[in-house]
N, C-alpha and C positions, 0 to 999 in steps of 0.2 A: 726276564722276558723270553717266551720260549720260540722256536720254531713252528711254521705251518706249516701243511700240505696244503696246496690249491688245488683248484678244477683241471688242471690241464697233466695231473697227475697219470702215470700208465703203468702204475702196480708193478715195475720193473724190480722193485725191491732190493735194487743195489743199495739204498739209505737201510733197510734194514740192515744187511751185514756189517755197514760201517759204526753202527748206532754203539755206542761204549757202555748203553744201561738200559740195551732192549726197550725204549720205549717207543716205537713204532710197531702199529699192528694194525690190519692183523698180519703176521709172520707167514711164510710159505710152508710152514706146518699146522699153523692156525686154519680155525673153521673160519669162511667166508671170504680166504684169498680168492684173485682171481673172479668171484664175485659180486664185491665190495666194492662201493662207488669209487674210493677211492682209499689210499692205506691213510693213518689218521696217527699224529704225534700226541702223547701221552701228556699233558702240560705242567701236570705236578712232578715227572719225570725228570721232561729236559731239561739237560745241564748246558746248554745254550752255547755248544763247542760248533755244531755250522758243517759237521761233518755228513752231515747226512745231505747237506745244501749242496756241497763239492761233488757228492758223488750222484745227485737227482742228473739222468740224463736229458732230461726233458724243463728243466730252471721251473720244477711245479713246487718250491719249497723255498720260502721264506722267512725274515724275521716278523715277530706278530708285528713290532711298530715300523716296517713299511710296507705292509701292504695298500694298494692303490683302495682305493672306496670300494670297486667291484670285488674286490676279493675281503673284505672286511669279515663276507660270513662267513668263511671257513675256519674263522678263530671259534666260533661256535659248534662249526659242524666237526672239528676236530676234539674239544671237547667233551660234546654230545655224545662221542662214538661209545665215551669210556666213562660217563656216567648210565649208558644203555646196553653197556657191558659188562657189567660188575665183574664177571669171570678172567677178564681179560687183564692180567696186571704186567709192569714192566720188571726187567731185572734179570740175569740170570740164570737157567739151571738146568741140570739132566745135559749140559753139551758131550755129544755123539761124534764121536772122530769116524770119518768113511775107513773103510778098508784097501790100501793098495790092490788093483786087481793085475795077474801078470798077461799083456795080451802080447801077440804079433809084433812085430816091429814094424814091419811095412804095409800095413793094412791102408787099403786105398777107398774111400768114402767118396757119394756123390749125394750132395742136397737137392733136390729139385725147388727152388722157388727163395726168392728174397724177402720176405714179407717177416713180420717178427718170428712169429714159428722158423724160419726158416733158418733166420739171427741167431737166434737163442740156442739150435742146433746146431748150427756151426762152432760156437762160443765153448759149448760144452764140450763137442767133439774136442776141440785145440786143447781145452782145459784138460779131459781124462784122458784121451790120448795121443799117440804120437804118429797119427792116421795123415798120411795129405789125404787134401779134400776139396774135389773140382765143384762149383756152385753154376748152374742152371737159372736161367730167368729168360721166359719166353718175349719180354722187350727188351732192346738193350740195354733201360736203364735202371738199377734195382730198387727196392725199396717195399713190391708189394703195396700192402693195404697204407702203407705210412703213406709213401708215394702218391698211392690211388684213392685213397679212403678217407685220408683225415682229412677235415674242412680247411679248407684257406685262412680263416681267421684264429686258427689255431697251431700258430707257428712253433710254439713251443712243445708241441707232441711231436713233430717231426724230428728234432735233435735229437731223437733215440737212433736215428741213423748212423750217427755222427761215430755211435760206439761199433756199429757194424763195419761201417768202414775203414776204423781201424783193423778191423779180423779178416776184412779182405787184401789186405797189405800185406796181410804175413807170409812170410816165405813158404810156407805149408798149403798154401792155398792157390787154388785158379780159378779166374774167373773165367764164365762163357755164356755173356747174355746174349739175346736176341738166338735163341735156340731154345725151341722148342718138344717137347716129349710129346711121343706120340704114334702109331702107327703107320702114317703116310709115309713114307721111306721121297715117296717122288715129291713131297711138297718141301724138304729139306729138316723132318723130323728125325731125332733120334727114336728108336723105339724102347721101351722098358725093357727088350730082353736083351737087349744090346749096353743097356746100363747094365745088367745084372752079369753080365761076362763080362766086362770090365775094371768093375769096384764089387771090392765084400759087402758094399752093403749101400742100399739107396734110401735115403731119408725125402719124402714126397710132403712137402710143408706148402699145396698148392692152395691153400683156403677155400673162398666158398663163393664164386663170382658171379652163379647162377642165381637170377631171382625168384621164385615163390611165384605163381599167379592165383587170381581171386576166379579167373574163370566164373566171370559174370560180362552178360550182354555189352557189347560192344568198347570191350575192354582192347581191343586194338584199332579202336579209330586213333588218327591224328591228334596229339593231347595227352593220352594217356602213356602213359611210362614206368619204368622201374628206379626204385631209390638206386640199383646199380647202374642201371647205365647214366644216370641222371648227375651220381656224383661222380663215373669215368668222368665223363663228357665238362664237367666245371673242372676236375682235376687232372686234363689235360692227358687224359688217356688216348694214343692213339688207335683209328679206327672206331672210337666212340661217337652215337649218335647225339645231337641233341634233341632237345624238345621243339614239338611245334604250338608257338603262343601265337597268337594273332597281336598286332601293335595296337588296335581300337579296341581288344576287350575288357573284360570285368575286370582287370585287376586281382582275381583272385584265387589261388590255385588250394588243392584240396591235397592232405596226403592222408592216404591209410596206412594206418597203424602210430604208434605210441612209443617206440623206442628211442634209443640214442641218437640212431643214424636219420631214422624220421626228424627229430628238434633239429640234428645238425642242418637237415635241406630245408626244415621250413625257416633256422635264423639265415640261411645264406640267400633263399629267396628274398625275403622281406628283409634285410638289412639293406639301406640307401647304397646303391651300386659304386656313390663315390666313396664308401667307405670298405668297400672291397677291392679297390682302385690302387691300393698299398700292398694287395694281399701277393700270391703265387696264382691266383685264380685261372683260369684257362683264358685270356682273349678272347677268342670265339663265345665263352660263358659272359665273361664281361659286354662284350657288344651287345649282346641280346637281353640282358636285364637292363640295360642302358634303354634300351627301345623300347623293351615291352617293360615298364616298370610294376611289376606284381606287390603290391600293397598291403595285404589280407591274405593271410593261410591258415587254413580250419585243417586242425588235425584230427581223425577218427579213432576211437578207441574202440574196440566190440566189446568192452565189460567198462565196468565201472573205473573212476578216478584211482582208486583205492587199489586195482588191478593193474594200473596202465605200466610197462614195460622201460621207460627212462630210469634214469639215474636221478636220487635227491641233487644232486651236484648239478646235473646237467640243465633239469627243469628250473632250478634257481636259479642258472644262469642267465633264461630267457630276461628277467625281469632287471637286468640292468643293459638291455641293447638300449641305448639311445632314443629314443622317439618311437617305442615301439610299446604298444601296450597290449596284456596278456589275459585273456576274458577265456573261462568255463562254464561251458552249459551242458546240463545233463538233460534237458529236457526239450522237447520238440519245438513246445509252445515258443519257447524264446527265440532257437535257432531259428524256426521257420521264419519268420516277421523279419529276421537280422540277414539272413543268407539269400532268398530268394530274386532279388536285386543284387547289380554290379557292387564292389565294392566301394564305400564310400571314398572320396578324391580326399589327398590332404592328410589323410589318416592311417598309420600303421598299426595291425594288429595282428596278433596269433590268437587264436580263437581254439580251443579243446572242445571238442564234442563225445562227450561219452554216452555209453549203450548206443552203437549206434554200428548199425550193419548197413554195406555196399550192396545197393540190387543191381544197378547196370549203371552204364556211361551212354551217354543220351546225347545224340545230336545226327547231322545226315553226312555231312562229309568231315565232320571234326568234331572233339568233344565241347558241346556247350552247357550240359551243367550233368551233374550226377545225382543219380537217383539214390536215395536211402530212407532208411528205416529209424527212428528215431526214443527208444522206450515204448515199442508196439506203435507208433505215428510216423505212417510214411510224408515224406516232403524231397524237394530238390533244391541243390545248392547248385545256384548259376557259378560259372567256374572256366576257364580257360584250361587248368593244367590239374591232370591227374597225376598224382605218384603213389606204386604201391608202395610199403616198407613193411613186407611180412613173413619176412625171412630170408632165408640163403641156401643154394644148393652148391657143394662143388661139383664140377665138370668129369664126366669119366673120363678114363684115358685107356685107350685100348691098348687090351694086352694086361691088362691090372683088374682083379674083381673089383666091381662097384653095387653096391646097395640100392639100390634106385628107389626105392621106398623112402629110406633116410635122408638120403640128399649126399652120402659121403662114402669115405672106404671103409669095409669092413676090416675093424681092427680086433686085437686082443692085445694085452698091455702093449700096448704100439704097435706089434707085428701085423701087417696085413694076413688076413687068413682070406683062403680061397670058400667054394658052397659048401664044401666039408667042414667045415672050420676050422681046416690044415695051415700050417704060418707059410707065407711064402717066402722062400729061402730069401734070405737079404732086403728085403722090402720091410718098409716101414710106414709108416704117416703118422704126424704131428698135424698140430692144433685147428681150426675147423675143417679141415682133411680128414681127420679123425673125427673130432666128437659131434660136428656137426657146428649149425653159427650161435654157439653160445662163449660165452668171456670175455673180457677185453685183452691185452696186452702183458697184462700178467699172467693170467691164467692160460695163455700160450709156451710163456716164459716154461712155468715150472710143468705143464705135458712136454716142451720139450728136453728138459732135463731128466725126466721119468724115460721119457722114450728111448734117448741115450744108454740112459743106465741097465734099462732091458738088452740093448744092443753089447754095452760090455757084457753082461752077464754070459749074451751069448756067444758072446767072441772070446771071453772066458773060457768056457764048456766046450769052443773048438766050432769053428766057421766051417761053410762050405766054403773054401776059396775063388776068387774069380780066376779065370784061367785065360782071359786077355791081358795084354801088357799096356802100359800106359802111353807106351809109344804107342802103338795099336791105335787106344781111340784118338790120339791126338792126329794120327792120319785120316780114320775115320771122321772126325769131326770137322775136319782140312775137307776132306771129299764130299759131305754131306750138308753142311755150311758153313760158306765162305764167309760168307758176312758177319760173324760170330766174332763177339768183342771180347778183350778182356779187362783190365783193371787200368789200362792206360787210356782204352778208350770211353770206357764207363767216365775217367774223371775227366775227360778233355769236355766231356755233353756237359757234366756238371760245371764246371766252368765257364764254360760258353753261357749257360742259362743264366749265370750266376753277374755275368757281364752284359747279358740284355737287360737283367734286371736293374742293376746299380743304374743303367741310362734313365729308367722312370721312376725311381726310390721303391724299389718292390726288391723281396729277397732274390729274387728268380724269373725272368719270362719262360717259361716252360714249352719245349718243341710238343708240337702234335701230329705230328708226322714220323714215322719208321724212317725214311728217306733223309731227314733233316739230322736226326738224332747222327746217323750214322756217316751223313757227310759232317758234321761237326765232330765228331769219334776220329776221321780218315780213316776208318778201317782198320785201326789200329790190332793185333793181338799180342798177346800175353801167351 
């Protein structure tokens, strides 16, 4: 009986390394890392040793005879990978030993952002060399997208944390959340050129928090929103907004677009609220699906089925929530007659609509239904809540070139380059910082390993060195903010949440407040 991979899988690819007969793929040198819904165990392979189980950070790997019923088809989809791969075989060959590189001794590094890219660069750094390295996170508590991004009913992607907070321990390492990068010197920012006199080299792993707009008619009334702020705002981001639903209407909200993060907001809308009641969910998120219970979510795709943008793993998921059933229409005729009325009382559904383009959001002082196009047949879908999900931009940061066209920094094998496409000296970006919002969790992983190894190459070949001392910014950082946490107080928050939660049987009650995080922190530094 062999080993599975599950849904909850994040292409971290620590089970490959551990694997004794290569059969886990694809590999971080294989085509469709990083891409791949999910990595996928060879079943004629494994020799059913559990190793790969031990070192899964995220418990997405199993024995095939206990999986629960919901995970039953990933014995299939694992499988399937390697009867639709013929090229892909286990076993191994061609092993490549790295080369020692001789760098600095004292080289000092600063990551900007916690998020996996941010992880995974740290991880490397400690692994090839012998650099301390001060870590940036503009809330006080880390995590990034794990934190802010991952759905509450998916508790088991979040354990990837678990590996990061060990690297935050290390003697080699400082933390200093709740500090911010940036130009405002008066609003308690550090600036980029003030990193860059500091440390040999800054690694900027800020991903991608900006949303996409559709820029169609009255896309900022009341109602309408973005899949980012939408899933801050349930994941307990502070300073997140929520949505405004009304308690008497339709029951049914609308997202555009077709992706992961699209499925994740339309199962966390339409799953029964007492079943997120277990979850980390935000309170504030909780009270307001409790009220307004949204029943019906029609997702938009603008191309066909065949085209839409989710994962096979993720879309398979839908179809074991509970009481909730999964209907496709590509055609107007059906949608129109189905959608134009409140949603039906009693009944949960996820409804797909493909070929089907957004004209406006339609209502006088809040969105009451949304106008679309349907296979050339216009019609409107009565609707409480709009969310777009069509993509991502990160944020510039002044003082740093940014691409505004792309949405990100301009890079070259990691180094940021200025409008010449000169490197700038010490500066770097990883993973949707660079490439823009494509990959999951893996394919962060291995840009930020690549990114690193650029950075030794070039610390190899001889650095511009920083010519501030570390005493230095630890004054400056003392003068510019105060409030700035480190590793004692990052774990007292996590504790704290950790003991609201155990009061209502939830992993975590989660703070939403700046103010709360840091009077449970006491202002602790590091």
């Amino acid at each position: 009986m062999s080993f599975v991979i599950t849904q909850s899988c994040c292409s971290d690819a620590g089970c490959v390394s551990v694997c004794p007969v290569n059969c886990i793929h694809p590999t971080p040198e294989e085509r469709g890392f990083g891409t791949s819904d999910i990595l996928h165990i060879d079943p004629e392979a494994c020799i059913d040793c559990g190793a790969c189980a031990d070192a899964c950070p995220v418990d997405a790997i199993f024995p095939a005879d206990r999986l629960s019923a919901r995970d039953q088809i990933f014995v299939e989809i694992n499988a399937g990978y390697y009867r639709d791969h013929p090229d892909i075989s286990s076993g191994w060959s061609g092993v490549v030993y790295p080369e020692i590189p001789r760098l600095p001794h004292d080289l000092r590094i600063a990551i900007v952002g916690t998020g996996p890219s941010g992880g995974y660069t740290l991880r490397t750094v400690l692994n090839r060399t012998d650099a301390s390295v001060t870590v940036f996170d503009k809330l006080p508590t880390p995590g990034g997208l794990v934190r802010a991004g991952v759905a509450p009913d998916h508790p088991s992607t979040k354990d990837v944390m678990k590996t990061f907070d060990i690297l935050y321990r290390d003697p080699r390492v400082t933390m200093a959340t709740n500090v911010e990068i940036g130009p405002d010197v008066d609003a308690g920012q550090i600036t980029p050129g003030e990193l860059a006199q500091h440390f040999d080299a800054v690694f900027y792993a800020v991903g991608a928090a900006d949303a996409r707009r559709l820029d169609i008619p009255g896309e900022d009334l009341p109602g309408s929103t973005s899949a980012t702020d939408l899933v801050a705002w349930y994941n307990a981001v502070p300073g997140a907004q929520g949505p405004t639903i009304p308690v008497d209407g339709s029951g049914r909200a609308v997202i555009v677009g077709t992706g992961n993060v699209a499925l994740d907001v339309a199962r966390i809308l339409v799953s029964p609220p007492e079943s997120l009641a277990t979850t980390d969910i935000a309170d504030r998120a909780l009270t307001l699906l409790r009220r307004q219970d949204i029943h019906e979510v029609v997702l938009l795709g603008r191309r066909g089925q065949d085209a839409a943008a989710y994962t096979a793993a993720e879309y398979r998921a839908l179809s074991v929530i509970p009481g909730v059933e999964v209907v496709v229409h590509d055609r107007a005729t059906a949608a129109a007659s189905d959608l134009t009325a409140p949603a039906a009382p009693g009944r949960r559904r996820i409804v797909f609509l493909f070929d089907t383009v957004v004209d406006a959001v339609i209502g006088d002082d809040a969105l009451r239904s949304v106008a679309v196009t349907t296979d050339g047949r216009s019609h409107r879908i009565v609707a409480d809540l709009l969310v777009r999900s069509i993509g991502y931009r990160s944020a510039p940061i002044g003082g740093l070139p940014f691409d505004d066209a792309a949405g990100r920094f301009p890079v070259r094998d990691g180094r940021i380059v200025d409008a010449a496409g000169e490197p700038v000296v010490g500066a770097y970006a990883v993973g949707w910082a660079a490439r823009g919002s494509t990959g999951g969790i893996g394919a962060n992983k291995l840009n930020a390993v690549q990114t690193v190894e650029t950075f030794i190459g070039d610390a190899e070949a001889g650095l511009t060195r920083a010519t501030g001392t570390a005493a230095a910014f630890t004054e400056l950082l003392r003068r510019r903010q105060r409030r700035s946490l480190g590793y004692r107080g990052i774990a007292a928050i996590d504790r704290r949440e950790r003991e609201l939660g155990a009061r209502q049987g939830r992993p975590r009650v989660k703070f939403t407040e700046v103010g709360e995080m840091l009077a449970a922190a006491g202002r602790r530094r590091r």
